[in-house]
C-alpha positions in Angstrom: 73.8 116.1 107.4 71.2 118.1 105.5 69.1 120.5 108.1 66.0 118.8 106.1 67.4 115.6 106.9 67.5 117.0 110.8 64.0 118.1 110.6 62.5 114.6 109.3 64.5 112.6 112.0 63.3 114.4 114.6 59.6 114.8 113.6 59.8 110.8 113.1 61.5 110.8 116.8 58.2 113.5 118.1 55.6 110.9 116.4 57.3 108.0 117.0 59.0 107.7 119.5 61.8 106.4 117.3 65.8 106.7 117.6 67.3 109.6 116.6 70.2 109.2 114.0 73.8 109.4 115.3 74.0 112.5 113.0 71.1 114.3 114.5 72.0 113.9 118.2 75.7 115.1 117.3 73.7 118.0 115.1 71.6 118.8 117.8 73.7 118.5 121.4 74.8 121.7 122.9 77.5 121.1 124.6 78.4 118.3 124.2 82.6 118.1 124.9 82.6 118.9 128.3 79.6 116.5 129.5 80.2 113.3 127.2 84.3 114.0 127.3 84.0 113.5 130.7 81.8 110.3 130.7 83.9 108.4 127.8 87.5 109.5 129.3 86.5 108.9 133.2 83.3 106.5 133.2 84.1 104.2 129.7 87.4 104.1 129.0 88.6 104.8 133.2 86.1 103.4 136.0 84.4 100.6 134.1 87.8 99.1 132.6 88.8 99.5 136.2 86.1 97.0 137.6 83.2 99.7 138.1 79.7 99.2 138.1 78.2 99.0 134.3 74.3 99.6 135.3 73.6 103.3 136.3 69.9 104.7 136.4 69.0 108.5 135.0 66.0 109.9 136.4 64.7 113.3 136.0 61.3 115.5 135.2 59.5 114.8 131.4 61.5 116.8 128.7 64.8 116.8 131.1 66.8 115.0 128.0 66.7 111.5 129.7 66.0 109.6 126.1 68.3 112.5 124.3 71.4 112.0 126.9 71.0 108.1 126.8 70.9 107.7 123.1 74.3 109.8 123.0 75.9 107.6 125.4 75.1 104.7 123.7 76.5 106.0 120.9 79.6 107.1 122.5 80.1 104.0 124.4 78.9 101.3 121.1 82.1 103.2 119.6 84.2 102.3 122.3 83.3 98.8 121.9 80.5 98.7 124.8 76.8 96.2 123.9 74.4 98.3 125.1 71.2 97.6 126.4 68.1 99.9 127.7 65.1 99.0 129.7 62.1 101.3 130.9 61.9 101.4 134.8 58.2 102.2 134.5 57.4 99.1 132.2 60.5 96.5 133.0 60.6 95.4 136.7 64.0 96.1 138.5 63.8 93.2 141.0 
């Protein structure tokens, strides 16, 4: 993916608010084998299969990588044939 490309998707994502791109969170993860290795061998493809809970909450301090960490799961766990769905704990009510 073009480093143009990069830059548009993630000024649409600042303005927006928008998705990024599958090819702009793989561009722009550091890191990423160890951390998402771990959560598609052990979580998706190990403890879920297994019976485990599905619904997991992330909290954490504004600019933490909540959105950025979620989006890459997704896209981890749509591959592994997962339906995904998100909700906003601050707008959605939990009970």
């Amino acid at each position: 993916m073009p480093e143009n490309d990069v830059l548009a998707d993630l000024r649409s994502h600042l303005e927006s608010d928008s998705p990024l791109r599958p090819e702009t969170l793989e561009r722009i993860t550091v890191g990423r084998d160890k951390i998402f290795g771990f959560i598609e061998e052990t979580y998706l493809r190990g403890f879920i299969k297994q019976g485990g809970a599905k619904v997991k909450f992330l909290v954490g301090a504004s600019g933490a990588g909540k959105s950025h960490a979620l989006q890459e799961v997704a896209r981890i766990a749509m591959a592994n044939g997962y339906v995904v769905s998100r909700g906003d704990g601050r707008q959605d009510r939990l009970d």
